[in-house]
C-alpha positions as CSV (number, residue, x, y, z in Angstrom):
1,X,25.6,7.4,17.7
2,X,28.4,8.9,20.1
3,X,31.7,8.6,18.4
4,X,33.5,8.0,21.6
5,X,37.0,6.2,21.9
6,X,38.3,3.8,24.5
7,X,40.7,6.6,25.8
8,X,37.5,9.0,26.4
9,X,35.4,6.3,28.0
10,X,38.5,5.6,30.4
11,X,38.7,9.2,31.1
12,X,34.8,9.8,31.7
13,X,35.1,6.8,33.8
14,X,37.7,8.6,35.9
15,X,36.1,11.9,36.0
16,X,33.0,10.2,37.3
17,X,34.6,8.1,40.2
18,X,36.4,11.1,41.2
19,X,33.2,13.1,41.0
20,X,30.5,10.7,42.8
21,X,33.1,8.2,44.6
22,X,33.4,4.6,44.5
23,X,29.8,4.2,46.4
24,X,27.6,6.3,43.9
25,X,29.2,5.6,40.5
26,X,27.7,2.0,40.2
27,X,24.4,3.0,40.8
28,X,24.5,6.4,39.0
29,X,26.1,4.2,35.8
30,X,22.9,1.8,36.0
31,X,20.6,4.3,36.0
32,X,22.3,6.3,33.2
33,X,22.5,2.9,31.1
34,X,18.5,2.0,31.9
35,X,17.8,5.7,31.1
36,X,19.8,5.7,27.7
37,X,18.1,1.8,27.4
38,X,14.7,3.1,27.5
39,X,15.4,6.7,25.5
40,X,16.2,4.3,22.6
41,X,13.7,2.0,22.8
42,X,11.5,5.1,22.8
43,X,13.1,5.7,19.6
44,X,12.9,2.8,17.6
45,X,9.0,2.5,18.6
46,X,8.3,6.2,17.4
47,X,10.6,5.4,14.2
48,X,9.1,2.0,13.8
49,X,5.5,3.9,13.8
50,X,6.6,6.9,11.4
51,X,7.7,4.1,9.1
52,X,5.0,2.0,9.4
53,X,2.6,5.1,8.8
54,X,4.5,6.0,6.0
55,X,4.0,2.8,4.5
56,X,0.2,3.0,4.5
57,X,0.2,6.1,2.9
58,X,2.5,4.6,0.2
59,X,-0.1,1.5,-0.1
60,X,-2.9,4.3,0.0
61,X,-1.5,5.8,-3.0
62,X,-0.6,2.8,-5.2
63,X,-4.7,1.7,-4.5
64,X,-5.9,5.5,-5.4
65,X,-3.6,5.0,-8.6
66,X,-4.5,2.0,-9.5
67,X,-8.6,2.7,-9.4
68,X,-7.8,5.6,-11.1
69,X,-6.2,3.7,-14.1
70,X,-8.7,1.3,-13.9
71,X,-11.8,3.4,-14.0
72,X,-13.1,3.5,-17.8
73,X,-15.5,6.6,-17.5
74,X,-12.5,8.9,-18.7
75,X,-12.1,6.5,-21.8
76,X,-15.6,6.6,-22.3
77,X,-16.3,10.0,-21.9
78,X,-13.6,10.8,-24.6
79,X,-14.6,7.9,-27.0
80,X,-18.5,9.2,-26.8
81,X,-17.2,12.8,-27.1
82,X,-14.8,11.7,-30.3
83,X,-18.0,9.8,-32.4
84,X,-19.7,11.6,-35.0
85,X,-23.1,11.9,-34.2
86,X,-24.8,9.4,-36.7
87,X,-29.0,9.8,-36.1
88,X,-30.3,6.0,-35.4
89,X,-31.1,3.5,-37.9
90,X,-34.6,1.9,-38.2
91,X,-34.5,-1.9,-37.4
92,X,-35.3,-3.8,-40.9
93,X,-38.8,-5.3,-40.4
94,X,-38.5,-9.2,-40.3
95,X,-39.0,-10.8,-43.3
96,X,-41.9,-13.9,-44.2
97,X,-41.4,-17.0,-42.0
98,X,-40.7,-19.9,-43.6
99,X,-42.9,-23.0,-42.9
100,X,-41.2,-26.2,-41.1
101,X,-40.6,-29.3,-43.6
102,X,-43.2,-31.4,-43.2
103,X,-42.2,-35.3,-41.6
104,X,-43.9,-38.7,-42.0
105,X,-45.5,-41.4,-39.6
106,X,-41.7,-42.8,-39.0
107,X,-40.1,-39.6,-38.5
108,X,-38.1,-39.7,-42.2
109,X,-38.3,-36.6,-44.5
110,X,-40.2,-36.9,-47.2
111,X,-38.7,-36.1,-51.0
């Protein structure tokens, strides 16, 4: 995050315990670290949210794709559209029925 060296931490360290004094500059350097603790905690939940919301909108996407490529009224729209409009064709009456062979007493065909 910080691109601080060793040297510069020593330094800030030095600076501080001039600054505050040897009572203050433990607690002032908890408090610092439990700020900085929970300011980045803060961050990873909002990230981890922003990613996770950006996730369901991907998987939202992919579904509305998918139905879309799934849905056949387009096809069938165009297919209906694309037919040459042939008028209907009767039904052919049904022809004569033909009789059942006739069978004996013992269930044999006769010939």
């Amino acid at each position: 995050m910080f691109d601080i060296g060793f040297g510069e931490l020593g330094l800030l360290a030095v600076v501080g315990l001039l600054v505050l004094g040897p009572e203050r500059l433990p607690r002032v350097a908890r408090t610092t670290g439990a700020l900085l603790r929970k300011a980045r905690q803060s961050w990873h939940s909002v990230r981890a949210d922003i990613e996770r919301e950006l996730a369901a909108e991907d998987l939202r996407q992919t579904i509305r794709q998918t139905a879309a490529a799934a849905d056949p009224t387009n096809d069938l729209r165009r297919v209906i559209e694309s037919a040459p409009a042939v008028p209907p064709q009767p039904a052919p009456a049904p022809g004569p029925v033909a009789p059942a062979p006739a069978a004996d007493d013992a269930g044999h065909d006769q010939r």
